[in-house]
N, C-alpha and C positions, 0 to 999 in steps of 0.2 A: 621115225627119227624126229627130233625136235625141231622147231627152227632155230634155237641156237648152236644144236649140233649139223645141221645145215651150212649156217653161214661158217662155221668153223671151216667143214668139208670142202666149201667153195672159195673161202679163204687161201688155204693150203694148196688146193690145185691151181689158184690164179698165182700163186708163189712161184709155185714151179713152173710154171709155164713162165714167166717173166724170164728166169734165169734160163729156161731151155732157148728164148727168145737174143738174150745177150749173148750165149755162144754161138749161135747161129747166124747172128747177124740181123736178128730184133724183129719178132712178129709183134705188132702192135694193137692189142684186145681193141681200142676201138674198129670200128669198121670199115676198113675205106671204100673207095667209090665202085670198085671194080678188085679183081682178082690179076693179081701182079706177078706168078711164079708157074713158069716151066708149061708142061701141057695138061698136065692132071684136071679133070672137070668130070661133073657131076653126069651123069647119065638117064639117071631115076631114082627118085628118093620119095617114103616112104612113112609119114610121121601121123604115129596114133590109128595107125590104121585108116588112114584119109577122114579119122574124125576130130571135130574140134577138140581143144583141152578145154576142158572145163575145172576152175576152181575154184572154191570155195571160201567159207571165212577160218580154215582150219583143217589140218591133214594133208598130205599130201596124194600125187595120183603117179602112177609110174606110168610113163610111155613110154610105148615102143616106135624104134627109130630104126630106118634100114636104107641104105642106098647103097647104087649101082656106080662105082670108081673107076674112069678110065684114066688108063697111062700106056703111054707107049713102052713104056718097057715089062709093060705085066701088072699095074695096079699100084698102091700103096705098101710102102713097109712099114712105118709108123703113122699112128693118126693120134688127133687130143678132138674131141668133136664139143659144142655145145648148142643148144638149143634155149634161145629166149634169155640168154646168159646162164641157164642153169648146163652145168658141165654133165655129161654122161655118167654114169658110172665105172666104175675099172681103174686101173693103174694107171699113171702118165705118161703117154706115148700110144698104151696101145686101151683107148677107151673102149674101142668099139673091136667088134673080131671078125677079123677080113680072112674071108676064103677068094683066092684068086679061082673066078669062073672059066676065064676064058685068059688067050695070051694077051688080051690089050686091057682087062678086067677084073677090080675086084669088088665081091659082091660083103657090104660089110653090116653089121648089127649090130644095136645096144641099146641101152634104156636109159631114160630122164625119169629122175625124180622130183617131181616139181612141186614147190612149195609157194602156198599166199603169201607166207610173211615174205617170200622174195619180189614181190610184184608191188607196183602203184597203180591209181586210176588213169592211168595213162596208160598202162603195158596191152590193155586188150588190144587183140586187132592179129592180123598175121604176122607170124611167126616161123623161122629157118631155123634149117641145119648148118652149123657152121663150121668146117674142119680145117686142120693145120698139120705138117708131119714132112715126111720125106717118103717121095716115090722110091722102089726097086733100083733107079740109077743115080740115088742119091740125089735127086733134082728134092728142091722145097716148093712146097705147096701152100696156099690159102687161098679156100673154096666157101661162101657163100651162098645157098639157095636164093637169098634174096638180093643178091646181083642182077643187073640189068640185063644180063646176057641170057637167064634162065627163065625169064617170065614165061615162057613157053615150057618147062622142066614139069614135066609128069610127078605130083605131087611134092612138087619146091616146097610150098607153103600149108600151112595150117589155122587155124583161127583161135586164139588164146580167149577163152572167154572167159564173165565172171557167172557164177553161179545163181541163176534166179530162180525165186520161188513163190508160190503161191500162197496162203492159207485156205486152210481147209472152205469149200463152196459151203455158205450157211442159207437156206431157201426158208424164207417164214411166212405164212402158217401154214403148220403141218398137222395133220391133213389139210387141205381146201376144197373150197366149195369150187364146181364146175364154172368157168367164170369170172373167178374171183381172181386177184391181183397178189399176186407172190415177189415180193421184197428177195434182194438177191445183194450179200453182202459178200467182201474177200477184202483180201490185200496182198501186194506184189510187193515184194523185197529182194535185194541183191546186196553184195560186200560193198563196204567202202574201205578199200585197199591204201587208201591214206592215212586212216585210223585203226590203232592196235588197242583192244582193250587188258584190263591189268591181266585178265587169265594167257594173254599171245595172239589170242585168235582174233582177228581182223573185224570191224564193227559189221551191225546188218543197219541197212538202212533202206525207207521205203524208195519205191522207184515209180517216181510220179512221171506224167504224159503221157505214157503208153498204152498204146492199143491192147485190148484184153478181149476176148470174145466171149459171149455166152454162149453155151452149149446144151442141148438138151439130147439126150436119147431115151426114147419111149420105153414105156418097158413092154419085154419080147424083145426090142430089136437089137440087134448088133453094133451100131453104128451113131453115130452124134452129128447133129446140124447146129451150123452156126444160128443163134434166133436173133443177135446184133451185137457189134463192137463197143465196147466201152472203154474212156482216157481213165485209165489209174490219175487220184486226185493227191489232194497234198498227204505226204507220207505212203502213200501208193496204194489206199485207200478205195477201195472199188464199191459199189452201190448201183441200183437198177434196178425196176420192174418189168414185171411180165404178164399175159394174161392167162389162167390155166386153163387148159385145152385137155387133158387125159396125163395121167398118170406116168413115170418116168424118174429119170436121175438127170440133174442138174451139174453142171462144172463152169470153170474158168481155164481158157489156153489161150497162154502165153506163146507165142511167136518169136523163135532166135532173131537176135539182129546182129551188127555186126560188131557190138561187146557186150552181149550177155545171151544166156542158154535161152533155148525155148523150154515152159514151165506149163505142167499141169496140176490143176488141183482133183482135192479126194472129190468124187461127186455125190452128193446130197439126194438120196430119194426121196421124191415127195406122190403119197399116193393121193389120188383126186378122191374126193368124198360122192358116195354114188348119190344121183337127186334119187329126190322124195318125191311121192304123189300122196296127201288128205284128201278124205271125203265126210261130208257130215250132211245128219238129215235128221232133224227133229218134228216127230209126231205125238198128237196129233194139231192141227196148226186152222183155225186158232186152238187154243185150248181154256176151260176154263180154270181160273185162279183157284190153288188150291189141289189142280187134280195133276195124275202123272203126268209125265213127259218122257218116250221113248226117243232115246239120241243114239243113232248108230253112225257107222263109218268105217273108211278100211286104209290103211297102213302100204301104203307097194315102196319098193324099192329097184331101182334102173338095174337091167342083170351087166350091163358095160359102162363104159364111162362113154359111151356114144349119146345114151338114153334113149332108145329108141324101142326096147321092152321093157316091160315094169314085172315084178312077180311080188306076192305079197308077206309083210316085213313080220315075223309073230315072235312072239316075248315080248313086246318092246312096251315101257311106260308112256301112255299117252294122256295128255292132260285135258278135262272137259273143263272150258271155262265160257262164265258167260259175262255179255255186257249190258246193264242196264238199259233203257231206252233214254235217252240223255246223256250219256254218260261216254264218256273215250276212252274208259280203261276196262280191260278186261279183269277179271279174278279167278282164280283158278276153283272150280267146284269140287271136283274129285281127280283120282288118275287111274285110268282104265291098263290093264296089259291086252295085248293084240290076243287074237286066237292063232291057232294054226297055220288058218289063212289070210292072216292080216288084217280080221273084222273086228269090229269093235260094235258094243252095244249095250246101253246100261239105260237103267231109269234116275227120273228125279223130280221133284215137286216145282211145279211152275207158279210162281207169287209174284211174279212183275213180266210186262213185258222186254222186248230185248231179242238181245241175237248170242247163239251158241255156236260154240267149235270146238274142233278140237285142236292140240297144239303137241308141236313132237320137237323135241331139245336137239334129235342127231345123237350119235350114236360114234365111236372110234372110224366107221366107215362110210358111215349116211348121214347125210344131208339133213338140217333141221326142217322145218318143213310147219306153218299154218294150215287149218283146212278156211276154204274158202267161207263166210258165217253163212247160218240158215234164219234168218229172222222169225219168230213166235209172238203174237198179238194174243190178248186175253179178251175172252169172250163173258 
């Protein structure tokens, strides 16, 4: 239903209810302080299922509504019910459908369709059932849940909220180094129930000061730990670091208060890059200028993100560079692939003294990784 076919609908019912109101002798839509007619009163009422409504910048949500009617003469014979001002569904008089349970009891049902475009930034917060009619001995009635007399009323009230929400958890960089510091972006949004924009649907706007948690769960495990709260900033703008520890999916939770939903975001895997272990050993040392130079070394790889076994890393492009004696930059001489088991071993002609290594980039999974140098003097 539209919201202009809404306000039509609630139009028309406040219509008739007005003129049902002037034969009767005038039920008056505002609220008054207290319940003024006969012995009719609420029992147990039942809204949404004892959960909040939540809505949004657009659409509507149907809730279900039920209470428990006592009257001394056996219950209700008409009722008109509304909720939050929005009217039930059904005919006028008999919104809701009462089956008398028992002889002092009727047990009755119906639905609300509730719409944003009916609400302002004010309307969150708890919300009644609020019913009008005439009992089985013709007595009139007007019942309120949110009368002073029901604060103790098994499901009187409900909590009208607004819809919030998160964006999607962004974790960067992905993969990371064991160690390393991982940037944690999002943003919190909710309606703004004041503003309609040109398509009907109600504005989104950020929802700055709020508590927002970080959450991590490892992976294998089931379950998420808080790692620290963070204030949504201006526009609701969220931001944060961390240190990375092992591998897992990252998120943002939102926490209900008491005008708007609690909100989770999509969570962000980020796998940890496994470390590296280089090794390098240039023979023979010294050597003389002019003659070979055998450089070996081995390539391992952590079998966890614990690192606490290494096993050895093979295919992989590893770079032999050396640096002059004087000198602070290295240059790359050739680039070796691992063996099998990770070893590495090549020749080259020694023309200056200096220091070799080898040097590994990292890999989708592993860690970049220098080898420690092995310094070579010429003889």
């Amino acid at each position: 239903m539209t919201p202009a076919a809404t306000r039509s609908r609630i139009a028309v019912r406040r219509t008739a209810l007005l003129l049902a109101a002037t034969v009767t002798g005038g039920w008056l839509l505002a609220t008054p302080a207290q319940a003024a007619y006969g012995d009719t009163e609420f029992r147990s009422v039942s809204i949404n299922n004892g959960k909040p409504v939540v809505l949004g910048t657009a659409g509507t949500v149907t809730v279900p509504v039920s209470a428990q009617i006592y009257d001394d003469s056996g219950g209700v014979e008409t009722i008109d019910a509304d909720l939050a001002g929005t009217f039930l569904e059904g005919p006028v008089s008999h919104n809701m459908t009462c089956v008398q349970t028992t002889s002092t009891v009727s047990t009755c049902t119906g639905t609300a369709i509730m719409d944003p475009a009916q609400y302002y930034n004010d309307s969150p917060g708890p919300i009644g059932l609020r019913i009008f009619g005439y009992a089985y001995d013709g007595g009139q009635y007007l019942e309120y849940t949110l009368y002073p007399q029901y604060a103790d009323l098994p499901g009187g009230d409900a909590l009208l909220l607004k819809e919030t929400r998160l964006a999607a958890m962004n974790a960067t960089p992905e993969p990371v180094r064991k160690g390393g510091t991982l940037t944690f972006t999002g943003r919190l949004t909710r309606p703004d129930w004041n503003t309609t924009e040109a398509d009907g649907a109600k504005a989104v706007v950020g929802y700055s000061g709020q508590p927002v948690k970080l959450q991590f769960k490892k992976s294998g495990g089931t379950s998420y730990s808080t790692v620290r709260t963070v204030t949504s900033g201006t526009g609701g703008k969220l931001r944060t670091t961390a240190e990375a520890s092992t591998s897992g999916t990252w998120r943002w939770l939102f926490a209900q208060n008491d005008t708007s939903s609690a909100a989770t975001s999509t969570g962000d895997a980020v796998t940890l890059l496994k470390a590296s272990k280089l090794t390098v050993n240039a023979s023979p040392e010294p050597v003389a200028k002019g003659a070979g130079l055998t450089v070996t070394g081995r390539l391992t790889r952590a079998t966890t993100d614990a690192a606490t076994t290494f096993t050895g890393y093979a295919g992989q492009p590893v770079k032999l560079q050396f640096r002059k004696s004087g000198s602070t930059t290295y240059t790359t001489v050739k680039t070796v692939r691992t063996n099998a088991t990770g070893h590495l071993n090549t020749k080259v002609t020694a023309n200056a003294a200096g220091r070799w290594r080898w040097s590994y980039a990292g890999s989708d999974t592993v860690a970049s990784v220098n080898a420690a140098s092995d310094g070579v003097s010429l003889r």
